[in-house]
N, CA, C and O atoms as a Maestro MAE file, in Angstrom:
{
 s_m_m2io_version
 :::
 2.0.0
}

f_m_ct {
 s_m_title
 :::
 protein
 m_atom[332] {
  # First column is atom index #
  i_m_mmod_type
  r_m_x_coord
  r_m_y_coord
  r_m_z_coord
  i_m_residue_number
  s_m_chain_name
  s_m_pdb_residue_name
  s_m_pdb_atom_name
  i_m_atomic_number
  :::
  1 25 7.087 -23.611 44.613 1 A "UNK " " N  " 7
  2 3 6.880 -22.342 43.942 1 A "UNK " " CA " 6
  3 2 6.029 -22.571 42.685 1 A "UNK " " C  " 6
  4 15 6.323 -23.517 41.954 1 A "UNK " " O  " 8
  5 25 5.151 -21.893 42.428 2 A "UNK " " N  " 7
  6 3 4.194 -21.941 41.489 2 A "UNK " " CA " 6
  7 2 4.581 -20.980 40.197 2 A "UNK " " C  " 6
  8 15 5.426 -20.085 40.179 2 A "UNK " " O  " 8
  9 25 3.960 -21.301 39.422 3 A "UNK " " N  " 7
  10 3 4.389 -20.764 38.406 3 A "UNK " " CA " 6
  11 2 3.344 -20.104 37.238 3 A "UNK " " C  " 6
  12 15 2.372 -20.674 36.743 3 A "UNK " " O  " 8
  13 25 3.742 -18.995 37.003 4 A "UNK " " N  " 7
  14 3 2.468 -18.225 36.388 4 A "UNK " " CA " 6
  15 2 2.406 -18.595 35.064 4 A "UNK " " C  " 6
  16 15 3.480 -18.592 34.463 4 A "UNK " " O  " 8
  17 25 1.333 -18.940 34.409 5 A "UNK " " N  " 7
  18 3 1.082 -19.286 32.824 5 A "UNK " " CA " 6
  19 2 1.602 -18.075 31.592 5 A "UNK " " C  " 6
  20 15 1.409 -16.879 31.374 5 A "UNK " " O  " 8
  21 25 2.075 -18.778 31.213 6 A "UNK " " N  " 7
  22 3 3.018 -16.917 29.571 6 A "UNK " " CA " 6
  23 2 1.520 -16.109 29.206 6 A "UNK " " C  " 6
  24 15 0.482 -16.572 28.735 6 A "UNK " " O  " 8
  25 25 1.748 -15.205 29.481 7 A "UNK " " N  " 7
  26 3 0.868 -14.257 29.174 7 A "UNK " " CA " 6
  27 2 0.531 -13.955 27.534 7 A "UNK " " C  " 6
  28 15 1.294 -13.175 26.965 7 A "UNK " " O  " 8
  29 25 -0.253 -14.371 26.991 8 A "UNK " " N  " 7
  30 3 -0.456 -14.414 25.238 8 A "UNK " " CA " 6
  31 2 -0.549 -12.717 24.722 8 A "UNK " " C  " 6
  32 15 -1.410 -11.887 25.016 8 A "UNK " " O  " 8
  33 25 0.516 -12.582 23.964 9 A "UNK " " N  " 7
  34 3 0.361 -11.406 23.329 9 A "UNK " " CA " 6
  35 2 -0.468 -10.970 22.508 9 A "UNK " " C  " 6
  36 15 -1.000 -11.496 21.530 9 A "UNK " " O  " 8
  37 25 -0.591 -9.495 23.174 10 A "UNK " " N  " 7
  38 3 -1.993 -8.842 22.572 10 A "UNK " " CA " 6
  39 2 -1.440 -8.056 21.509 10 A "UNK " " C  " 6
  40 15 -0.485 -7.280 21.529 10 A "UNK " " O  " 8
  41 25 -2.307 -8.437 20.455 11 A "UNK " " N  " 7
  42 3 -2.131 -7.591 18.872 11 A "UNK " " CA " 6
  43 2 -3.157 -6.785 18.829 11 A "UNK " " C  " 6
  44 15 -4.341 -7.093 18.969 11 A "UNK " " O  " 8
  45 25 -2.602 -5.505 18.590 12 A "UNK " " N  " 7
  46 3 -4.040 -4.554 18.123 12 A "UNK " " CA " 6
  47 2 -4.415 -4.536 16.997 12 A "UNK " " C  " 6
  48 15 -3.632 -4.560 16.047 12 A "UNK " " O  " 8
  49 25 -5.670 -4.491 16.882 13 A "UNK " " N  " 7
  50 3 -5.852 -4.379 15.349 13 A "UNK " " CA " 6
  51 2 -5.842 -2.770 14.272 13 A "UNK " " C  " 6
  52 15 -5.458 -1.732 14.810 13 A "UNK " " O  " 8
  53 25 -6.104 -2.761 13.414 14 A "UNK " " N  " 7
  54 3 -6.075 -1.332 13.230 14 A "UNK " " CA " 6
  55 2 -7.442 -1.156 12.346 14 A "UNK " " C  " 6
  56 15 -7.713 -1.925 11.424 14 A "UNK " " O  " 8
  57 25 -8.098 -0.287 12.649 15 A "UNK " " N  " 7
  58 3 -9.215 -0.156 12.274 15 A "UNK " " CA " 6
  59 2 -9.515 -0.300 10.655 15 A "UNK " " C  " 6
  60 15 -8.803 0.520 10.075 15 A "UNK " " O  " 8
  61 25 -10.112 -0.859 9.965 16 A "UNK " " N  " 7
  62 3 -9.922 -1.082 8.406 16 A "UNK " " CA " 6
  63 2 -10.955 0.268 7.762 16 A "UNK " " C  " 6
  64 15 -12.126 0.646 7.777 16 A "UNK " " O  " 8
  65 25 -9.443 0.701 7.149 17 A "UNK " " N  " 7
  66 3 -10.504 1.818 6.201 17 A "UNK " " CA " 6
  67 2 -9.801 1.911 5.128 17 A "UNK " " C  " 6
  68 15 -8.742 2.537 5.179 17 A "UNK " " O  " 8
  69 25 -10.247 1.288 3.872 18 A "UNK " " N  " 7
  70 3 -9.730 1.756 2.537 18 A "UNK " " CA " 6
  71 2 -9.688 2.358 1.837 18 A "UNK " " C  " 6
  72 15 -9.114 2.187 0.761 18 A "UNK " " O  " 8
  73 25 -10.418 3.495 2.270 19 A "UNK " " N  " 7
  74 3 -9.876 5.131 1.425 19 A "UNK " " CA " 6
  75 2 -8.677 5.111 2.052 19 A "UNK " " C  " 6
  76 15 -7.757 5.009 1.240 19 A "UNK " " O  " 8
  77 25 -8.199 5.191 3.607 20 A "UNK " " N  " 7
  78 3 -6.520 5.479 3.651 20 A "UNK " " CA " 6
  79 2 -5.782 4.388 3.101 20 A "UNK " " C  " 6
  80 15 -4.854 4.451 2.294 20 A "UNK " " O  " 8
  81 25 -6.385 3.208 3.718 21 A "UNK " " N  " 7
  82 3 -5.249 1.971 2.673 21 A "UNK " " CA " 6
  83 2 -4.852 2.526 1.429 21 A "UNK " " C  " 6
  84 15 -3.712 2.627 0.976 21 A "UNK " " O  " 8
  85 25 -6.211 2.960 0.808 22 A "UNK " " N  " 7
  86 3 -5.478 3.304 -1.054 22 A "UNK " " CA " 6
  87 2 -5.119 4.320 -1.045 22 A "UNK " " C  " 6
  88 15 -4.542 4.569 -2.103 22 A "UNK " " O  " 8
  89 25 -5.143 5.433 -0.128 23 A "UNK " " N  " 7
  90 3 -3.827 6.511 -0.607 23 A "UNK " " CA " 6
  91 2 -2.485 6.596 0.432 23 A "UNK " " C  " 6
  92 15 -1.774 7.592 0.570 23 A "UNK " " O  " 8
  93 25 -2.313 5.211 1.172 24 A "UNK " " N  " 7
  94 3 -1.026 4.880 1.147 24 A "UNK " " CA " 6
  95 2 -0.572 3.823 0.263 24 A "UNK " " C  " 6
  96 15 0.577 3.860 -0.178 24 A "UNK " " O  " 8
  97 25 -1.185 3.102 0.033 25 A "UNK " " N  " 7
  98 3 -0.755 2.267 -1.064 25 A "UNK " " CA " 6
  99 2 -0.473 3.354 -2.524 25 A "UNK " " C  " 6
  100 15 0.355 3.035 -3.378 25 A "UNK " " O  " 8
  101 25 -1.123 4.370 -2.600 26 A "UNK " " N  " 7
  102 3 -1.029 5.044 -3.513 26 A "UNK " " CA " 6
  103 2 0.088 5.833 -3.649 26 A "UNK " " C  " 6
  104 15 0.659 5.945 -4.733 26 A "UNK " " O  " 8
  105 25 0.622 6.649 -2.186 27 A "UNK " " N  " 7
  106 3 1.464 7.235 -2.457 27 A "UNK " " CA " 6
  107 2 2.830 6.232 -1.885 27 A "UNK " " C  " 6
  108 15 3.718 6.857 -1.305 27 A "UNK " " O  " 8
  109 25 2.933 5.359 -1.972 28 A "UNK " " N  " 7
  110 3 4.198 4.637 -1.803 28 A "UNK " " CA " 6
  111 2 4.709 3.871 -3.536 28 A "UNK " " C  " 6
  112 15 5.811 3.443 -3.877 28 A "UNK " " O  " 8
  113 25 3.821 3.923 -4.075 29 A "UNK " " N  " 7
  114 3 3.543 3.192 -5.397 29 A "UNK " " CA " 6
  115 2 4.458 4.647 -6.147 29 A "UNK " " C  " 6
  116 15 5.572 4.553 -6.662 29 A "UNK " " O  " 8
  117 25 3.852 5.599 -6.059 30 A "UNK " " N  " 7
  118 3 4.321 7.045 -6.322 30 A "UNK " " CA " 6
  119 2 5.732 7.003 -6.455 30 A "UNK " " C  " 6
  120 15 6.425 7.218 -7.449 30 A "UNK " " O  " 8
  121 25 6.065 6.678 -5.239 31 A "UNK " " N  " 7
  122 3 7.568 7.149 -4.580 31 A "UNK " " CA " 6
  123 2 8.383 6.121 -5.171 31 A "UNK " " C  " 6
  124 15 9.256 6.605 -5.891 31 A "UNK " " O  " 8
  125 25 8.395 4.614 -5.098 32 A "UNK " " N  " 7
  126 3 8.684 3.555 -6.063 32 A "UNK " " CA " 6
  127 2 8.410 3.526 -7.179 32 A "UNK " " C  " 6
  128 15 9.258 2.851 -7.762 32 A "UNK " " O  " 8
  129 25 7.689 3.884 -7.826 33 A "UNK " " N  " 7
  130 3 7.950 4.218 -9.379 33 A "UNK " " CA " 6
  131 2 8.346 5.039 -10.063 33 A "UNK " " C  " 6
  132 15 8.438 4.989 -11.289 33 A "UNK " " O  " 8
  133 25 8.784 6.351 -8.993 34 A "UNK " " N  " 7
  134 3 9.510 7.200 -9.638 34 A "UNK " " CA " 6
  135 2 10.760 7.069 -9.109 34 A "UNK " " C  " 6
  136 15 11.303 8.165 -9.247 34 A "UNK " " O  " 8
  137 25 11.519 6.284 -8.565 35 A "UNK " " N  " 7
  138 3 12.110 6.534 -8.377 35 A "UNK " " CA " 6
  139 2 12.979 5.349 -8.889 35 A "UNK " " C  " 6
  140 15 14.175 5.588 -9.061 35 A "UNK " " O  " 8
  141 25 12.350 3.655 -9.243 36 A "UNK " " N  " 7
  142 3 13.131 2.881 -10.277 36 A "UNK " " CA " 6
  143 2 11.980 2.460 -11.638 36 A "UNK " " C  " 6
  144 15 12.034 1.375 -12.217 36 A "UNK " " O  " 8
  145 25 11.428 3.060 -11.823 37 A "UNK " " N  " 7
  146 3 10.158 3.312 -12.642 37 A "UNK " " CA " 6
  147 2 9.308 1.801 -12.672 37 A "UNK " " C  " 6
  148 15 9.258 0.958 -11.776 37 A "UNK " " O  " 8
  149 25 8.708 1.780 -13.933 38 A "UNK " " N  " 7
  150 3 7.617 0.526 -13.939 38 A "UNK " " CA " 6
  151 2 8.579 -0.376 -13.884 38 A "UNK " " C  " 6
  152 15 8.636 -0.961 -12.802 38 A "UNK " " O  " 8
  153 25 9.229 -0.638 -14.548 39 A "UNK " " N  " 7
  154 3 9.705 -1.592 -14.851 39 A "UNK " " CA " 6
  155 2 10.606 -2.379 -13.332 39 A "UNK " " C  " 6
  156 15 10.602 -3.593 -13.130 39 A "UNK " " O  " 8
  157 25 11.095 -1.668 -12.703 40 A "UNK " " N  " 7
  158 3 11.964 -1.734 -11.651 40 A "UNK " " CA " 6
  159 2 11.047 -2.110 -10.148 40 A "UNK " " C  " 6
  160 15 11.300 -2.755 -9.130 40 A "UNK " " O  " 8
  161 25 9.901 -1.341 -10.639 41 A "UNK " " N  " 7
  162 3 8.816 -1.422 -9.162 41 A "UNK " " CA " 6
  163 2 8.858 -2.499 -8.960 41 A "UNK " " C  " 6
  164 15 8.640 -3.327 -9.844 41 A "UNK " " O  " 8
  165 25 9.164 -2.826 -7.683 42 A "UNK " " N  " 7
  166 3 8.171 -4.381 -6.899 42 A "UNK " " CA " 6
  167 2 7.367 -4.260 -6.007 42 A "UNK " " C  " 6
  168 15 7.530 -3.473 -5.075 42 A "UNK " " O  " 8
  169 25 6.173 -5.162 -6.165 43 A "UNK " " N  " 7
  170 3 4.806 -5.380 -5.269 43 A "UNK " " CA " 6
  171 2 5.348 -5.112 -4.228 43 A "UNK " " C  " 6
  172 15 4.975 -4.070 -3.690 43 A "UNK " " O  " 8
  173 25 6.430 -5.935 -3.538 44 A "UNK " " N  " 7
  174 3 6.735 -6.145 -2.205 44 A "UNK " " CA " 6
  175 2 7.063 -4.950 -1.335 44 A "UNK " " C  " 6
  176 15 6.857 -4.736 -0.141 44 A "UNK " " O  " 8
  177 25 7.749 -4.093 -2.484 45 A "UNK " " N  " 7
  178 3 8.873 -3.065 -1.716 45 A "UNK " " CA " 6
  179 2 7.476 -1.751 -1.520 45 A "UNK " " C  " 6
  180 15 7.486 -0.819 -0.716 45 A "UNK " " O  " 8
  181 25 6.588 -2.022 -2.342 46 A "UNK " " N  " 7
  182 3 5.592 -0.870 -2.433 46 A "UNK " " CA " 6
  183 2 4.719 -1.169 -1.307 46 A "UNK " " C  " 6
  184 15 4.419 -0.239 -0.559 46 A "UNK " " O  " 8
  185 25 4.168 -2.604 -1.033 47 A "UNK " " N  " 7
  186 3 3.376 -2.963 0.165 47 A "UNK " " CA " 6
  187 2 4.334 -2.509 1.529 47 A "UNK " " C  " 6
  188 15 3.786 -1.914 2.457 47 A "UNK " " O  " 8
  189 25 5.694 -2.812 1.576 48 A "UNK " " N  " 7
  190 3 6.740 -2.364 2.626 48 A "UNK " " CA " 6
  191 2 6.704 -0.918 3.079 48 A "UNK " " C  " 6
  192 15 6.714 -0.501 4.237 48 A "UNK " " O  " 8
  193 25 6.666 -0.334 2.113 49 A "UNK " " N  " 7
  194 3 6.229 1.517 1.915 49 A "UNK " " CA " 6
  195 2 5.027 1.904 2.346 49 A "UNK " " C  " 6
  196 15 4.944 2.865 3.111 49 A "UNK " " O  " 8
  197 25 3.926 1.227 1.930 50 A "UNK " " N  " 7
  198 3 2.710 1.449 2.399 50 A "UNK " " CA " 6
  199 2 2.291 0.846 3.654 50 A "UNK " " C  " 6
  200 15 1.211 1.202 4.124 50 A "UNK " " O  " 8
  201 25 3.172 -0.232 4.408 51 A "UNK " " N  " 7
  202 3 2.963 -0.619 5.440 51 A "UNK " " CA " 6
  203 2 1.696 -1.715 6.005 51 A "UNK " " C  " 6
  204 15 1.199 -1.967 7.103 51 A "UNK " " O  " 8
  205 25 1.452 -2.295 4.289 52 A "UNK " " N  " 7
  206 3 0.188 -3.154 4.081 52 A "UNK " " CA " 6
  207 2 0.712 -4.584 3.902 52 A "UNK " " C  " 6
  208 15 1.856 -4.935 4.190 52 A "UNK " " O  " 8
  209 25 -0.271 -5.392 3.382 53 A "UNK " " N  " 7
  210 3 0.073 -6.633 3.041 53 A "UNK " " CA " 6
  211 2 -0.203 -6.207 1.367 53 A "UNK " " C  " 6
  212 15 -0.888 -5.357 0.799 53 A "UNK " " O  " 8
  213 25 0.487 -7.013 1.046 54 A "UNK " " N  " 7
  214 3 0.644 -6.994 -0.761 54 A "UNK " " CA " 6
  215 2 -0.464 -7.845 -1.207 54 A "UNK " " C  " 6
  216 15 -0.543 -7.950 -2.431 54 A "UNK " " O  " 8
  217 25 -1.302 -8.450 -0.545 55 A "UNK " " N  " 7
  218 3 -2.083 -8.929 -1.049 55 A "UNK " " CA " 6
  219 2 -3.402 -7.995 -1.269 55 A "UNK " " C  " 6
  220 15 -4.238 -8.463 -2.042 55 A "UNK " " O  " 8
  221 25 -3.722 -6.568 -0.606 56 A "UNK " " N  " 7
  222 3 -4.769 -5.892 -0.591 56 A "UNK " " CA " 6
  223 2 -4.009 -4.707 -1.737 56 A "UNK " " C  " 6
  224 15 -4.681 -3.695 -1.935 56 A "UNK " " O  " 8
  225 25 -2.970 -4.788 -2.304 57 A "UNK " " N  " 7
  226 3 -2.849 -4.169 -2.812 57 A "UNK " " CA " 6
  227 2 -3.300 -5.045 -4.615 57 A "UNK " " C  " 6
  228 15 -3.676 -4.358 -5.565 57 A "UNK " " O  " 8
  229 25 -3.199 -6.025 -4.670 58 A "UNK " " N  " 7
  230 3 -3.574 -6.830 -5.726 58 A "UNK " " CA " 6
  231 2 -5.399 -6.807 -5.397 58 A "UNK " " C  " 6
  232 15 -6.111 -7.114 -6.353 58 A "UNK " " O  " 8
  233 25 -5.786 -6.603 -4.645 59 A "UNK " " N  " 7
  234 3 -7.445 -6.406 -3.923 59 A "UNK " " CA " 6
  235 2 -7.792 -5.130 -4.741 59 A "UNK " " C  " 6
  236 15 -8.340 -5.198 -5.841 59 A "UNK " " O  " 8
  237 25 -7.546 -4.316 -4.322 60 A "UNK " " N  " 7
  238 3 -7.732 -2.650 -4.689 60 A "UNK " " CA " 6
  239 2 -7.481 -3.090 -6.431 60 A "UNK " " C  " 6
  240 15 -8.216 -3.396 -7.370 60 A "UNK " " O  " 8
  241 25 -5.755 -2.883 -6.171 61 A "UNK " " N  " 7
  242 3 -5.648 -2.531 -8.176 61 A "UNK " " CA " 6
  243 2 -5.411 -3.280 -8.989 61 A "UNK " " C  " 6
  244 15 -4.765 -2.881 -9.958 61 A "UNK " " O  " 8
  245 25 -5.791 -4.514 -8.927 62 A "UNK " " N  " 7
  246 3 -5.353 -6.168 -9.695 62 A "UNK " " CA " 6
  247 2 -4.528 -6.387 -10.077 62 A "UNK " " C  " 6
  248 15 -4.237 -7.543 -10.381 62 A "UNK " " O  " 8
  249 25 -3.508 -5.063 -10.301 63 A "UNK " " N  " 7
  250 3 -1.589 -5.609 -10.782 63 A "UNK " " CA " 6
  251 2 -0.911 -4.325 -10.632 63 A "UNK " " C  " 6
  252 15 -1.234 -3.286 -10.056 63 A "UNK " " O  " 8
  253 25 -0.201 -4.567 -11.095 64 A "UNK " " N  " 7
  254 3 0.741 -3.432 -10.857 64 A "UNK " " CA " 6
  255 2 1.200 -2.707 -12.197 64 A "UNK " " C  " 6
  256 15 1.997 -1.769 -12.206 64 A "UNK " " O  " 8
  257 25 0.492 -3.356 -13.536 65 A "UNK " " N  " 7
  258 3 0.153 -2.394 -14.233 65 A "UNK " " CA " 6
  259 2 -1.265 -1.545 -14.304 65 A "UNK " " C  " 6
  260 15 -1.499 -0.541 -14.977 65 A "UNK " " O  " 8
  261 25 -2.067 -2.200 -13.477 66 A "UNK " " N  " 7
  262 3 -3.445 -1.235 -12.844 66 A "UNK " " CA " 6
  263 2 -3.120 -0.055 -11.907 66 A "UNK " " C  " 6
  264 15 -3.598 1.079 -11.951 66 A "UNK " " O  " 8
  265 25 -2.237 -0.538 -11.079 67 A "UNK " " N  " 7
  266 3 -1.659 0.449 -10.182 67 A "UNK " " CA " 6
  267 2 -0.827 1.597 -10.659 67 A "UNK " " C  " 6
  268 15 -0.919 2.686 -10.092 67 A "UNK " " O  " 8
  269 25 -0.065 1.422 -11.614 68 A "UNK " " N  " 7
  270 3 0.747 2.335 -12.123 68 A "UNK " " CA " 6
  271 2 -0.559 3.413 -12.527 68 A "UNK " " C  " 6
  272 15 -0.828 4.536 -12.100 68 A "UNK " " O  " 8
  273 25 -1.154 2.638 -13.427 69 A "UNK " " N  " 7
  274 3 -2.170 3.743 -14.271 69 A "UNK " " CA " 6
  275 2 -3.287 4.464 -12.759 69 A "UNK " " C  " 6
  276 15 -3.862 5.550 -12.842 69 A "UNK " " O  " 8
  277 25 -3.329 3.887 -11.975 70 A "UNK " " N  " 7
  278 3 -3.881 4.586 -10.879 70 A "UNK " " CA " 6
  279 2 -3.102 5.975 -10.610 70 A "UNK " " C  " 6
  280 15 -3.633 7.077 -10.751 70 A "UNK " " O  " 8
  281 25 -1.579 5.734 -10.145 71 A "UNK " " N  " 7
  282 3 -0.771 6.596 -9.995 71 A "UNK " " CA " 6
  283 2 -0.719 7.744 -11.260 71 A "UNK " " C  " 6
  284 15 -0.465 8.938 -11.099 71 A "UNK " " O  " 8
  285 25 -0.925 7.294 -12.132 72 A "UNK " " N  " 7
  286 3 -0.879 8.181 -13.326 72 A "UNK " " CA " 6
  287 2 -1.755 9.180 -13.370 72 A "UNK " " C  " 6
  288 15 -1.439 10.343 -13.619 72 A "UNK " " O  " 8
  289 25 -3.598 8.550 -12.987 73 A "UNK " " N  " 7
  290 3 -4.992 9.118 -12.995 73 A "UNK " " CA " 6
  291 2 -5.220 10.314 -11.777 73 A "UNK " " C  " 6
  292 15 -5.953 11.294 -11.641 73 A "UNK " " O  " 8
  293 25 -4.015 9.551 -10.879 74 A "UNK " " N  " 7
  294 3 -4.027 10.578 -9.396 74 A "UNK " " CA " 6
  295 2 -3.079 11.814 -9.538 74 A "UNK " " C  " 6
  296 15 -3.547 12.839 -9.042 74 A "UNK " " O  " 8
  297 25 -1.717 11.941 -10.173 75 A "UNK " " N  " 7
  298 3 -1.050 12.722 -10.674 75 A "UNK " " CA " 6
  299 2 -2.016 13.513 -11.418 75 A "UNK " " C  " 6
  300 15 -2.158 14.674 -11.034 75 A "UNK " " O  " 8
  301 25 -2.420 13.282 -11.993 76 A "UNK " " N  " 7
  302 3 -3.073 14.224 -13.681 76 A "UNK " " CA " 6
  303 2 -4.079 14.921 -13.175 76 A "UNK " " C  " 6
  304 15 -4.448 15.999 -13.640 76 A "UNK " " O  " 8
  305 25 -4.715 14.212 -11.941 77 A "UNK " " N  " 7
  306 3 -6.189 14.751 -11.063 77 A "UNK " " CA " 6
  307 2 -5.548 15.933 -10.407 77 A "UNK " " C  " 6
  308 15 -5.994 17.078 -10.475 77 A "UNK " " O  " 8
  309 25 -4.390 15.543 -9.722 78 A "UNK " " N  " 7
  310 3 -3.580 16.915 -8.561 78 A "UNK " " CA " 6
  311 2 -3.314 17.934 -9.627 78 A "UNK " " C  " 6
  312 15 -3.606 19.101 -9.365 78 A "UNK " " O  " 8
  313 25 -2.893 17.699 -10.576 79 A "UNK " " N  " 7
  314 3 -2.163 19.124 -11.844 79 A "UNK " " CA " 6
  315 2 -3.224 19.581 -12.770 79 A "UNK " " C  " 6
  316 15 -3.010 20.337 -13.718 79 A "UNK " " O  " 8
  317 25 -4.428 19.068 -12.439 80 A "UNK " " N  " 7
  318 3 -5.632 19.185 -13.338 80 A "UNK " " CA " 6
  319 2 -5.724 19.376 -14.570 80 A "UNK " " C  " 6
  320 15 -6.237 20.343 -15.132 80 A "UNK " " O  " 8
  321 25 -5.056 18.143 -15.194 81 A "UNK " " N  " 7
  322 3 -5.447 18.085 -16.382 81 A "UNK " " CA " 6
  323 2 -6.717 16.832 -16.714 81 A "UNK " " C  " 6
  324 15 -7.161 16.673 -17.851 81 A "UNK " " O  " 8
  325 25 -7.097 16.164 -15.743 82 A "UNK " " N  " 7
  326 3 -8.112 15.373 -16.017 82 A "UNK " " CA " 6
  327 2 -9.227 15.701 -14.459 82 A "UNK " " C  " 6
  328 15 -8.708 15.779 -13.346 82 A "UNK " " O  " 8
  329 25 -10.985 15.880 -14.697 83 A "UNK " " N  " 7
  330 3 -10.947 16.476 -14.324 83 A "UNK " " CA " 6
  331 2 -12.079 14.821 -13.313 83 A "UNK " " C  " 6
  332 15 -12.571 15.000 -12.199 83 A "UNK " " O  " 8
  :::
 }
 m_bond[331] {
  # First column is bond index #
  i_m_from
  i_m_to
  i_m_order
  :::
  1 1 2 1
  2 2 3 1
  3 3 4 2
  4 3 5 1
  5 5 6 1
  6 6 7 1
  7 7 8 2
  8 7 9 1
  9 9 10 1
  10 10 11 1
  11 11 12 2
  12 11 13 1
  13 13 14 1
  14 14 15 1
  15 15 16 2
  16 15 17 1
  17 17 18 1
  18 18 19 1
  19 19 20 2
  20 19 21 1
  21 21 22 1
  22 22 23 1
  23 23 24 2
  24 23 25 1
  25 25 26 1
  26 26 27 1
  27 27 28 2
  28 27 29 1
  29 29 30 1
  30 30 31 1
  31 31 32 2
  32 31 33 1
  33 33 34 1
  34 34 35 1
  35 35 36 2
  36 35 37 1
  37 37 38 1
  38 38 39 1
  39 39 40 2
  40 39 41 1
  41 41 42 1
  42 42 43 1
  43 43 44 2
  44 43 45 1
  45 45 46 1
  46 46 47 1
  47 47 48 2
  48 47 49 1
  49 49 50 1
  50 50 51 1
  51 51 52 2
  52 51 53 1
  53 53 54 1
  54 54 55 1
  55 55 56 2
  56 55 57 1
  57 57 58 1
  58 58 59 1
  59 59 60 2
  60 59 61 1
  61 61 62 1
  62 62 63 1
  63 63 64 2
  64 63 65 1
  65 65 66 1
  66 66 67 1
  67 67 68 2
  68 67 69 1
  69 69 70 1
  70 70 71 1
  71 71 72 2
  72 71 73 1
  73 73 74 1
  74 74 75 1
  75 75 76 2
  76 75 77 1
  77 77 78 1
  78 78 79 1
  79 79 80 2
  80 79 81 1
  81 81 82 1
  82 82 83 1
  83 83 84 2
  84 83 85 1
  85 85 86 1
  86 86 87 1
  87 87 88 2
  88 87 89 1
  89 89 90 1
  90 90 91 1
  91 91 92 2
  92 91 93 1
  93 93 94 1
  94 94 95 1
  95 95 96 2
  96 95 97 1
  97 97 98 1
  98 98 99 1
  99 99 100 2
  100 99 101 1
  101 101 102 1
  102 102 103 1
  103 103 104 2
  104 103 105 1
  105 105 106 1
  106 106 107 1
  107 107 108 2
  108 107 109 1
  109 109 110 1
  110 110 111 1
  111 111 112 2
  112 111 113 1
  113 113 114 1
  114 114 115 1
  115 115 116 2
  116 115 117 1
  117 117 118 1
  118 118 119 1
  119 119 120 2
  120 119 121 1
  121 121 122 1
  122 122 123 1
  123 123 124 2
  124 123 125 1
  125 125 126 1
  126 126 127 1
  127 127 128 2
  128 127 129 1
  129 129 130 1
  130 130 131 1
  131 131 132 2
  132 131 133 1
  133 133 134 1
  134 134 135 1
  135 135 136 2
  136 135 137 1
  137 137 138 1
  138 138 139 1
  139 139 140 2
  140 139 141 1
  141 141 142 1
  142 142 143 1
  143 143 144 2
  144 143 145 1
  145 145 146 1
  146 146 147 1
  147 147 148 2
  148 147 149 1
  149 149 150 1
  150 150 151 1
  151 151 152 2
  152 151 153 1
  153 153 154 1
  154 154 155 1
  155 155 156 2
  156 155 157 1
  157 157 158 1
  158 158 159 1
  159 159 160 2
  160 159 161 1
  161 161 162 1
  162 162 163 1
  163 163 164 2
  164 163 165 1
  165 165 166 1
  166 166 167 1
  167 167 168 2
  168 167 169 1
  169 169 170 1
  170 170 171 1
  171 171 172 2
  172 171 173 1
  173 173 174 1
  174 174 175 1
  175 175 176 2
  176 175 177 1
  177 177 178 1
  178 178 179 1
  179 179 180 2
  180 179 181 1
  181 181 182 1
  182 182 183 1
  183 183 184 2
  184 183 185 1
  185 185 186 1
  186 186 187 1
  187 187 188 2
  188 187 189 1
  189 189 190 1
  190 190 191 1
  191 191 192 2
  192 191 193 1
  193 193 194 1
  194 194 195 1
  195 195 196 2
  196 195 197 1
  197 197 198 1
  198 198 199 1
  199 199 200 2
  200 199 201 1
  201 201 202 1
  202 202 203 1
  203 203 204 2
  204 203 205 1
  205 205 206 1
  206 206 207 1
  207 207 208 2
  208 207 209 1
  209 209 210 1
  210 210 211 1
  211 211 212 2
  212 211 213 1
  213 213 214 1
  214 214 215 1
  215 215 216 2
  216 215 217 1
  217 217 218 1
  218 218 219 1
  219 219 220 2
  220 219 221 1
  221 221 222 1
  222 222 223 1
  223 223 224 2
  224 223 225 1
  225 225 226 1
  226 226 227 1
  227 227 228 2
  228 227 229 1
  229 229 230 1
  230 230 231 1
  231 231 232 2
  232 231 233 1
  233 233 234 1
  234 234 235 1
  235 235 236 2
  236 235 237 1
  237 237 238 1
  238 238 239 1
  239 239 240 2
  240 239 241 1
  241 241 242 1
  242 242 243 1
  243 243 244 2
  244 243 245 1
  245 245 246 1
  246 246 247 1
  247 247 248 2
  248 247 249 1
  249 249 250 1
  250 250 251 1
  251 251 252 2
  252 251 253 1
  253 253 254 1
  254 254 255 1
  255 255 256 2
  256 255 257 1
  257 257 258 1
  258 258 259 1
  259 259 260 2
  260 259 261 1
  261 261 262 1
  262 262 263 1
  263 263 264 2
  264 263 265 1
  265 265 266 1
  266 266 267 1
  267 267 268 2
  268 267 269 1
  269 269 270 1
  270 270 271 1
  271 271 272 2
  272 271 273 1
  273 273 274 1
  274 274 275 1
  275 275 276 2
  276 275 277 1
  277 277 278 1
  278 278 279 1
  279 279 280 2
  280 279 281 1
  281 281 282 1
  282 282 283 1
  283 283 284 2
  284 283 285 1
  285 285 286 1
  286 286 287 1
  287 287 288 2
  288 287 289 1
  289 289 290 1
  290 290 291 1
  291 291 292 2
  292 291 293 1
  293 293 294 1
  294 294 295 1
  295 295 296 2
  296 295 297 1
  297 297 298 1
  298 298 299 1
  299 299 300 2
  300 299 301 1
  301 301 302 1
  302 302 303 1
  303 303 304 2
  304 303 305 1
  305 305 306 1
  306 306 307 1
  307 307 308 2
  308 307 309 1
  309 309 310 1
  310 310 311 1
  311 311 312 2
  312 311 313 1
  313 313 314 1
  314 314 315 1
  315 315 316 2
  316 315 317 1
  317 317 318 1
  318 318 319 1
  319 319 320 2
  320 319 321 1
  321 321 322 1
  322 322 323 1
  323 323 324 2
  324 323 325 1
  325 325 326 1
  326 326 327 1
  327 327 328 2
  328 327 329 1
  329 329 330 1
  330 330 331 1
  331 331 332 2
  :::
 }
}
């Protein structure tokens, strides 16, 4: 009896577009910082939320006090006080 070779699993990729990367990274950052604020946020739990690697999130906003102030610039843009 012969025996068939393991079939190598196929990974899809997902098409790379970083306007959506950064407004899920954006709005998961949102949801984690308001909800244990700066101080409490972690990289990890926000990349987990956004469903990214934490390393493109240090790509995009170089820390996570860049990121906060992102979240801040995007808030203020939706309520229009900055224009």
């Amino acid at each position: 009896m012969q025996q068939n070779p393991p079939k190598k699993s196929v990974v899809k990729k997902r098409p790379r577009d970083p306007v959506q990367t950064k407004a899920l990274i954006l709005a998961a950052a949102m949801d984690e910082f308001a909800g244990v604020g700066l101080g409490g946020a972690r990289i990890d739990g926000i990349a987990a939320k956004a469903g990214v690697n934490k390393r493109l999130i240090y790509e995009y906003f170089n820390s996570k006090d860049d990121l906060f102030q992102a979240v801040l610039e995007d808030i203020y843009t939706d309520v229009g006080v900055v224009e």
